[in-house]
N, C-alpha and C positions, 0 to 999 in steps of 0.2 A: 470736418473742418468748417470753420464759420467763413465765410465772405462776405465783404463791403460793401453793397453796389449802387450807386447812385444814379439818380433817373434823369434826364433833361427834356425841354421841352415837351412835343407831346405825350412822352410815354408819363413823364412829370404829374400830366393831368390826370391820365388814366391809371395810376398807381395812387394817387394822389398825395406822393409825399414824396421828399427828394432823396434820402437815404433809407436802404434798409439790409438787416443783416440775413444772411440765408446760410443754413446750416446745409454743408452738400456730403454727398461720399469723400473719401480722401483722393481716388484717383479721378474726380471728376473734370470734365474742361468747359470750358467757355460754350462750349456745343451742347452740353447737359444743363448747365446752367439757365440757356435760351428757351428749350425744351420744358424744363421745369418752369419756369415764369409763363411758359404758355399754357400750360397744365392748369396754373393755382389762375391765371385770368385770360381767355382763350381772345380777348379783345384786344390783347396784345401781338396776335396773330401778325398781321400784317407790319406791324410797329417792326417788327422781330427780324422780319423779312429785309426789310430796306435800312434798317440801320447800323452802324459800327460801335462796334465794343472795342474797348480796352482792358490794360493790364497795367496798374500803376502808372498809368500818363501816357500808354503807347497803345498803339490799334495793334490788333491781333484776331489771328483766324478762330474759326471752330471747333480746332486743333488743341489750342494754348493748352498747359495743363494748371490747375490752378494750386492752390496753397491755402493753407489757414492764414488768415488777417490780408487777405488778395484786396486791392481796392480798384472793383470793375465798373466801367464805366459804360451807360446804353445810352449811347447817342443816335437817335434818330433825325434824319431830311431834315433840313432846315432852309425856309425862303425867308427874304426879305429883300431889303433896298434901300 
């Protein structure tokens, strides 16, 4: 199955593009998809740790199970003021 996943702020810079597609197993979840993205950039490590993912506009666990055309979101910590 292909997925969506769109990067924001830090991971943004260390990926360094907003969008990219990743082709996963069929029964894979949000918890494999983290795993693999730490695999292909291990600098993401920590990114991986502290931040929430989505599933079409909604936070979800490690659990989720995902789907072809899934549009995931990796949002990590964010400060300002």
């Amino acid at each position: 199955m292909i997925v969506n996943v769109s990067f924001f702020a830090a991971v943004k810079d260390v990926i360094g593009t907003e969008k990219m597609e990743f082709s996963l197993d069929d029964e894979s979840t949000v918890g494999d998809l983290k795993q693999m993205l730490v695999e292909q950039n291990p600098a993401l490590l920590e990114l991986v740790e502290k931040s929430v993912f989505s599933v079409d506009q909604e936070y979800v666990n490690d659990e989720k199970q995902l789907y072809h055309g899934a549009e995931v979101g990796f949002i990590p910590p964010v400060s300002g003021g």
